[in-house]
Steps between C-alpha positions, in 0.01 A plus 500: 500500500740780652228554777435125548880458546558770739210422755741199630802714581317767636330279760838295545643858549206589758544155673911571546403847625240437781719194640781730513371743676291257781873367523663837585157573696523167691838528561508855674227369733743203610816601516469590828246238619743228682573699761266748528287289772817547697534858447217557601577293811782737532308818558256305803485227681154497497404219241120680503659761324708331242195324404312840467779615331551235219115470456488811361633346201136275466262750581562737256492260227151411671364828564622611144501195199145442392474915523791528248386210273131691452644837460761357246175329324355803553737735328628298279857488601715328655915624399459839720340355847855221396732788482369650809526177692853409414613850620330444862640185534895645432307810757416218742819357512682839580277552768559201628886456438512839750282402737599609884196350605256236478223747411720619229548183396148413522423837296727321243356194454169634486643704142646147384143351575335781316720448178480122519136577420668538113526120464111467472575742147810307379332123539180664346721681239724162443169257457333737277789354205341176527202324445248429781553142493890525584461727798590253771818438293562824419504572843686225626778598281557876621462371842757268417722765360432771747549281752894424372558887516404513835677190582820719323429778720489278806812364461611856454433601844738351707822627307341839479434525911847375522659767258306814622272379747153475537386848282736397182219254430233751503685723301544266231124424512425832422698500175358199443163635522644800274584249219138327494356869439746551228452170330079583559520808304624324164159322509288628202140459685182504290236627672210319588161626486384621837308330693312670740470280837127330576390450851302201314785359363749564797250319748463228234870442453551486884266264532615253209595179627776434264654829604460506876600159631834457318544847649430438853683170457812696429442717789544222682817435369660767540396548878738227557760596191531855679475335860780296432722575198553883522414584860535231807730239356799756416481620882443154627826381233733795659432389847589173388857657384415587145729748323380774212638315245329184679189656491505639127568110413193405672293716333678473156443124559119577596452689167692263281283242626201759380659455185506162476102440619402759233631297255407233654174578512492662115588143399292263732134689535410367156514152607432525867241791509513832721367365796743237541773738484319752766460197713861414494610894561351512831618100585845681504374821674410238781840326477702793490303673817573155678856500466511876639321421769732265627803614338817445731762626190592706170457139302167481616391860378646439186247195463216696566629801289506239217154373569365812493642607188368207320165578615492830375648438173227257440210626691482889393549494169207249384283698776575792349455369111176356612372861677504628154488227270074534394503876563441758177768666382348849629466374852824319543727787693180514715493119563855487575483813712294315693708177531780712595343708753357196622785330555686829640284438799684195561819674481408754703336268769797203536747766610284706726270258693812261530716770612229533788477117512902454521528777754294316715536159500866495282555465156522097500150449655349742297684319161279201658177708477517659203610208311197270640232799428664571121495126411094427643387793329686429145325186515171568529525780237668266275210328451288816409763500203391373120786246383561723198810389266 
């Protein structure tokens, strides 16, 4: 009876614990995030370079996720490679914060990249206190609730640059990041047996259906969520006479709109079906890289900013619930590993090929591009998706 009664606390307890800490972990990775497109802007006006520089961010979430999520299945273990990861990302954000230079800066965000690599642990971690069957809701719910802390830190942004500039914003990131370790280490892990990694099984796994296409769906995505959101449109808001503050309300509205799709979606793919909600993500990608394209004002950003958030609140959470959602227990960091790294690519590639597309032709043309190239391919892989509820 007495063991009976305490397995419900303890995993209410667990569940409290590991969405505290993604919110601390979340939150040092955007406190800074408004305006760092234009800090980066700041150090060279070569927009090349800033794309380089804020790519870094995506490819070392691609080059490192699905390696973390066997070696964590692997092992055993997930709390220590946490730990580890919340401490580079308060690292990253020093670096950063102090920057002289854009290859400092670019040094920087390639640490925050590196930790953000954690999140593959804590949704792996988080999913693991609920039964297969609820993992797109599961999921859809921390999304939802992540996405409100970064939202928080957003809005945080402006008043920080105005009070001590642009470094008091990394600074606080890096306690931030301090406070996610410390909330990490009161997690009691039980170790799981090891699992030694099996080429079989890896090659098997990557070449899963269910597992790859709702991961190179979100890839898609987020080459347009990182083209737009957190790289072009700040720079193409400021020239259009956006302030700090102005910009940490358009991306605090962006992520509040996150919020909103997640819970959106957590509600609506019972009755409607994943696909349908996929379909309509990348019906607003298309909208929202319209309205950039042509955009003559801040009003107009702030339309597409809320188009895109909508899209990602409902389009990455059920592609990442469904990534996992008929994978074994054993393989599941693996699986989403993968989906992460996957769609790291994505965040990776937006910034730097349309930092090479908007130094050439100008940010508003290439808006036009990328938008019409996201939206084609979204559609065809939609329909390589399963309508799963």
């Amino acid at each position: 009876m007495s063991q009976s009664s305490s397995r419900p606390q303890s995993r209410r307890a667990l569940i409290v614990l590991y969405i505290t800490a993604a919110v601390f972990f979340w939150a040092s990775l955007y406190l800074y995030m408004p305006t760092l497109s234009v800090f980066a802007k700041s150090k060279t006006d070569d927009l090349a370079l800033v794309g380089i520089a804020l790519a870094q961010y995506g490819l070392w979430q691609a080059l490192v996720r699905f390696p973390l999520g066997i070696v964590a299945d692997w092992v055993g273990r997930r709390k220590p490679f946490l730990i580890v990861g919340f401490i580079i990302a308060g690292l990253g954000a020093l670096v950063m914060g102090q920057a002289g230079t854009i290859e400092g800066l670019t040094f920087g965000r390639a640490l925050t990249g590196l930790a953000a690599s954690s999140w593959v642990l804590i949704s792996v971690g988080y999913n693991s206190l609920f039964a297969p069957e609820e993992a797109v809701r599961a999921t859809t719910m921390l999304t939802g609730i992540i996405s409100l802390a970064r939202a928080l830190a957003s809005f945080a942004t402006g008043p920080l640059n105005t009070l001590g500039g642009y470094p008091l914003a990394f600074f606080a990131a890096a306690a931030t990041g301090g406070l996610a370790a410390a909330v990490m280490l009161l997690v009691r892990e039980q170790p799981r047996p090891p699992k030694q990694p099996s080429l079989h099984s890896l090659k098997t796994l990557v070449t899963r259906a269910d597992v790859i296409v709702p991961s190179l769906l979100c890839a898609v995505l987020q080459f347009a969520m990182w083209t737009g959101t957190f790289t072009f449109s700040p720079i193409l808001a400021a020239r259009l006479g956006a302030s700090d503050v102005s910009l940490s309300l358009l991306t605090s509205m962006n992520i509040l709109l996150v919020v909103a799709g997640s819970f959106a979606a957590s509600a609506a793919v019972k009755r409607v079906g994943s696909r349908a909600m996929v379909v309509l993500s990348f019906v607003l990608i298309g909208i929202a890289t319209g309205l950039l394209a042509v955009a003559n004002s801040l009003a107009v950003v702030f339309v597409a900013q809320f188009c895109f958030g909508l899209a990602s609140g409902v389009g990455y959470p059920v592609l990442m619930g469904l990534s996992i959602r008929h994978v074994d227990e054993d393989q599941r960091a693996s699986a989403m590993g993968l989906f992460q790294a996957t769609y790291g690519l994505g965040m990776f590639g937006g910034p730097w090929l349309s930092g090479i597309l908007a130094n050439n032709i100008g940010v508003q043309p290439m808006f036009a591009i990328v938008g019409a190239v996201c939206f084609v391919i979204g559609m065809v892989g939609v329909r390589k998706l399963t309508n799963g509820h």
